[in-house]
C-alpha positions as a LaTeX table, in Angstrom:
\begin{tabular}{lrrr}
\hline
Residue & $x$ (\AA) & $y$ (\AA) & $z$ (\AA) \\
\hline
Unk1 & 69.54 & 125.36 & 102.81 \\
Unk2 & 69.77 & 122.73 & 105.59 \\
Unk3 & 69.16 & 119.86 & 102.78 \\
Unk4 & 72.17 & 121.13 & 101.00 \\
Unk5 & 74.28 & 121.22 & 103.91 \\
Unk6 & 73.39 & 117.63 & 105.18 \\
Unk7 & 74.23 & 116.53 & 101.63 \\
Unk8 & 77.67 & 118.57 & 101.07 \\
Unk9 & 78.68 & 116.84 & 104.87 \\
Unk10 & 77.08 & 113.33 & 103.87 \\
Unk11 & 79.36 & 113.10 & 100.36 \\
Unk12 & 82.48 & 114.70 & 102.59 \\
Unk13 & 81.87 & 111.72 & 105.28 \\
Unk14 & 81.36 & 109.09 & 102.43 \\
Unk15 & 84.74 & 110.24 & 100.66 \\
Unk16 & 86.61 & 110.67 & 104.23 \\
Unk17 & 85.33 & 107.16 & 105.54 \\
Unk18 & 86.31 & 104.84 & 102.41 \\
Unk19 & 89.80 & 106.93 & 101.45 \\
Unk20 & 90.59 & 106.51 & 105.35 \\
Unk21 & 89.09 & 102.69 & 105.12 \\
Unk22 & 91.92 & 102.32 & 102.11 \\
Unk23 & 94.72 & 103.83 & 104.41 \\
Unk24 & 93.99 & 101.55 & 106.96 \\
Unk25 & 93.79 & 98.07 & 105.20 \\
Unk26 & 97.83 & 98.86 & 103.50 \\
Unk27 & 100.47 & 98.64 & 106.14 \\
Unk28 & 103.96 & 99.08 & 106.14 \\
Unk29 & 104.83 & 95.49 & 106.75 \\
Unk30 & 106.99 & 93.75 & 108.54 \\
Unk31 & 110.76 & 93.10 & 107.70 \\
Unk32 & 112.59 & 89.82 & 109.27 \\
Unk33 & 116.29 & 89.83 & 108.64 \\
Unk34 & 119.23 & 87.22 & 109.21 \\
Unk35 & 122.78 & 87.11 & 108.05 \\
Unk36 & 124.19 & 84.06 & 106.50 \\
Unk37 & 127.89 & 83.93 & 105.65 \\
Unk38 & 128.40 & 87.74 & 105.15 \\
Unk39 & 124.96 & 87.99 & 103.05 \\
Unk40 & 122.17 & 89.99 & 104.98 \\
Unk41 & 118.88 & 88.48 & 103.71 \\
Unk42 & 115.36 & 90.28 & 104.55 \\
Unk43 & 112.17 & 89.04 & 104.14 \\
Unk44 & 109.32 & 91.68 & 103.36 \\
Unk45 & 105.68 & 90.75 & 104.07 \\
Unk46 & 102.67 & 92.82 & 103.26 \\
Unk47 & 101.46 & 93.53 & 106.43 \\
Unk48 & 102.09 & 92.79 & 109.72 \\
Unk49 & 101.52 & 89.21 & 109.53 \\
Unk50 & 100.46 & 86.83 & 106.33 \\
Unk51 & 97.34 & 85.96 & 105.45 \\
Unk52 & 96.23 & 82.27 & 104.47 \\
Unk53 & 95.84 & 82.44 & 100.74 \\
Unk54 & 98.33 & 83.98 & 98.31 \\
Unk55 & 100.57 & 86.53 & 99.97 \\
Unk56 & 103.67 & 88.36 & 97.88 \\
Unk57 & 106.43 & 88.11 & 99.71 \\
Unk58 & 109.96 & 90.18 & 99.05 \\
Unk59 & 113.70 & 88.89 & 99.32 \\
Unk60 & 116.07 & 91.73 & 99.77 \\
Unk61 & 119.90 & 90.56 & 99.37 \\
Unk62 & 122.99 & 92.92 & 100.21 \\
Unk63 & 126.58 & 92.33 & 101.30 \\
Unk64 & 128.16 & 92.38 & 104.35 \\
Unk65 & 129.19 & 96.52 & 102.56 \\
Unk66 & 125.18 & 96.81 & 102.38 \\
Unk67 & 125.49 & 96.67 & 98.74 \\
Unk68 & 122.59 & 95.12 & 97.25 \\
Unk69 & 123.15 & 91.38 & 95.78 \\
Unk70 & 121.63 & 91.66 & 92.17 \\
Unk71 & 122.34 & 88.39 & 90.35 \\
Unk72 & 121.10 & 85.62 & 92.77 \\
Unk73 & 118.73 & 83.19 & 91.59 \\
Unk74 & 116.17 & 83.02 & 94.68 \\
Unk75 & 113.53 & 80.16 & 94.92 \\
Unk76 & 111.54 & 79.83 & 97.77 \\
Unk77 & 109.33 & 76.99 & 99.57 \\
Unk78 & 106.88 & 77.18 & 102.65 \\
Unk79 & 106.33 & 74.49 & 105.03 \\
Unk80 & 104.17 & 74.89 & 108.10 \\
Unk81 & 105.73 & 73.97 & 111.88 \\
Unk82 & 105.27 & 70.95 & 112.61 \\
Unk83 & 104.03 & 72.09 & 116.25 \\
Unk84 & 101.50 & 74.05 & 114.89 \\
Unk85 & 100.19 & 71.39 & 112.59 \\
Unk86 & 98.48 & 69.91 & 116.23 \\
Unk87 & 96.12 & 67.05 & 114.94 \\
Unk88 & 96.22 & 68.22 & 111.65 \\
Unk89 & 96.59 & 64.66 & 109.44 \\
Unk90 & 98.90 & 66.29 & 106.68 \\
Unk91 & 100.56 & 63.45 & 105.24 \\
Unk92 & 103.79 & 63.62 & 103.37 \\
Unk93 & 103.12 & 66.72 & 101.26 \\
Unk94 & 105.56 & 67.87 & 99.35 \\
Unk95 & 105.99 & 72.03 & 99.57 \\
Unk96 & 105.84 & 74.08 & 96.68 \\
Unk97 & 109.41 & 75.94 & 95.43 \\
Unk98 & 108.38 & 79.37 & 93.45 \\
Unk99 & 111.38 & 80.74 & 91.67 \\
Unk100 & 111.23 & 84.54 & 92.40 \\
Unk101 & 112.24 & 87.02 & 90.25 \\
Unk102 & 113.71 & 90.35 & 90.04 \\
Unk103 & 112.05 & 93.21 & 91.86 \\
Unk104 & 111.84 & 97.25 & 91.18 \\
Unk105 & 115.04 & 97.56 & 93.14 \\
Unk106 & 118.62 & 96.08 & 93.08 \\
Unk107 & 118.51 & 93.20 & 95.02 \\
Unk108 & 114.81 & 92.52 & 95.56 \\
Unk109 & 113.52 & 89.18 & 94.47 \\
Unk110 & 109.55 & 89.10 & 94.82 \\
Unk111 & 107.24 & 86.49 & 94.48 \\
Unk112 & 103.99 & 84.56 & 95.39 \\
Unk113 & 103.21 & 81.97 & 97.75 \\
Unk114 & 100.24 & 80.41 & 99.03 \\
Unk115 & 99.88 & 79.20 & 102.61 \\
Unk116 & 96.92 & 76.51 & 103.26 \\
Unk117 & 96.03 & 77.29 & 106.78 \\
Unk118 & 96.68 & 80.02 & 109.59 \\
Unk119 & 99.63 & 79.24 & 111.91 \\
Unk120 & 103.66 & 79.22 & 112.48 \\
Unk121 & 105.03 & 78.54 & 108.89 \\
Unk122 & 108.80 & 78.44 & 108.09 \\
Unk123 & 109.28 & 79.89 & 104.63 \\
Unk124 & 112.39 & 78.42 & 103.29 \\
Unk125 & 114.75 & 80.35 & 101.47 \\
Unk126 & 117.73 & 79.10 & 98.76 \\
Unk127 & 119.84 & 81.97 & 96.87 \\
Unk128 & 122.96 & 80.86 & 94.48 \\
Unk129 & 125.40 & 84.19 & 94.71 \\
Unk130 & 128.62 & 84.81 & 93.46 \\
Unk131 & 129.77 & 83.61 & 96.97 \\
Unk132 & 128.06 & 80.22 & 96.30 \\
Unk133 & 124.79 & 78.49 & 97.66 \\
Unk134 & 123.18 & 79.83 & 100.77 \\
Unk135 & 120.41 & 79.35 & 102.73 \\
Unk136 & 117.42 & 81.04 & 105.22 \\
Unk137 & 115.07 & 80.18 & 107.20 \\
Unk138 & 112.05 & 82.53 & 108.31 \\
Unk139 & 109.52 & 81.79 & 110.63 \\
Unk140 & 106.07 & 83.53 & 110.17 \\
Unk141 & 103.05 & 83.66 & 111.54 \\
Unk142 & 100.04 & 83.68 & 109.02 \\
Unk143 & 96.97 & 84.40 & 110.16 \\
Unk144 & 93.61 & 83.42 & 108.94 \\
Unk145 & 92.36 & 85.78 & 105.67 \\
Unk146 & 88.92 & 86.89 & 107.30 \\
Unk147 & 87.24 & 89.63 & 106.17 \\
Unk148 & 88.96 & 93.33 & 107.16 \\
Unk149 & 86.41 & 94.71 & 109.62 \\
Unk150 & 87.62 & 98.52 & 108.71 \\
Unk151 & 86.73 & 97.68 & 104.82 \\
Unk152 & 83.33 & 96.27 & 105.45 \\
Unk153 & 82.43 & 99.18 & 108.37 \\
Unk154 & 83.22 & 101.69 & 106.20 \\
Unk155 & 81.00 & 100.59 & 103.04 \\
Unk156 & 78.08 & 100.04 & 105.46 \\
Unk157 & 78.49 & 103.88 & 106.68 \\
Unk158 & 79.06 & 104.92 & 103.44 \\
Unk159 & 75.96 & 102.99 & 102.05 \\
Unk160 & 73.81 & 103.80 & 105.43 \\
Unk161 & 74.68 & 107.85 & 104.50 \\
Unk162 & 73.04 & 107.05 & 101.11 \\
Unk163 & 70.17 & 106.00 & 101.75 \\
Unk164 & 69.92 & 108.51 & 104.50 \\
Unk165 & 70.44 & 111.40 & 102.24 \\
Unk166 & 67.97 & 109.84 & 99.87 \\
Unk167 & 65.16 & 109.96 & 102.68 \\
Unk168 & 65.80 & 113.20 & 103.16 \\
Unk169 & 65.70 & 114.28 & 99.43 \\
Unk170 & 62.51 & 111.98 & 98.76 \\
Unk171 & 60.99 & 113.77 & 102.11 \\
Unk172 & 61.91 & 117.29 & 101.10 \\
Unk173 & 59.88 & 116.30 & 97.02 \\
Unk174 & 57.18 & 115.26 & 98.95 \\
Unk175 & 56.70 & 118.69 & 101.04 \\
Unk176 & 57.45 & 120.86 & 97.77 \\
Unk177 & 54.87 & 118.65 & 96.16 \\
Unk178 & 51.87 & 119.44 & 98.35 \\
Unk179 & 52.67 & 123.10 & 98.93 \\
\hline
\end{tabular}
């Protein structure tokens, strides 16, 4: 009886601990806006701040009515700050423009970048409207792409209760074995 209940609670704790692990490592993300000429542009990132590596980042377009803009061609290029470069010997590289495309909703462009290294990054945005050519700047921070601590603790306390119930099942065969 008290084998069974140590087992029911050990495959609750296992299920509870990795679907709570999962809630934790998807945010919301964070939403930088600016107006340009009349046009509201927002940037959408993942989480709260990007992560060195490939990140998808959204454009979201609407007019100065808050109607969503949905026949802009949106491309996109990343450059890192040049303070935040330090000692960094970079060179002359050229950045990367990645045409974005349409997303699930009206105006929402989405699209992948990659960013190198962690550090203040200034995404560049160009969007051709109806209203002509216009441009946006967004700074963002990226951070490096570490592991996610919640992830990783949560396997090892899922795996740790498995082995633990296992002792206790092996233990409980042994005594049924001699008696």
């Amino acid at each position: 009886m008290k084998n069974k209940l140590i087992k029911k609670l050990s495959i609750i704790s296992a299920l509870v601990l990795t679907l709570s692990t999962s809630v934790l490592a998807d945010g919301t993300g964070k939403k930088i806006d600016q107006t340009i000429d009349g046009v509201k542009a927002t940037l959408m990132l993942t989480g709260d701040k990007a992560k060195t590596g490939e990140n998808e980042l959204t454009l979201k377009l609407s007019d100065d009515k808050d109607k969503p803009i949905s026949n802009a061609d949106v491309k996109v290029s990343i450059e890192m700050d040049k303070g935040s470069m330090g000692d960094m010997n970079m060179g002359e590289s050229k950045a990367e423009t990645v045409q974005f495309k349409k997303g699930h909703e009206d105006g929402e462009y989405v699209g992948t970048v990659k960013f190198s290294d962690k550090g203040k990054w200034k995404v560049k945005t160009s969007f051709m409207t109806t209203n002509g050519d216009k441009m946006a700047d967004f700074n963002v921070d990226v951070a490096s792409s570490g592991p996610n601590w919640f992830v990783v603790g949560g396997f090892l306390v899922v795996a740790t209760l498995i082995i633990v119930t296992a002792g206790i099942a092996k233990k409980k065969n042994k005594k049924t074995i001699k008696s």
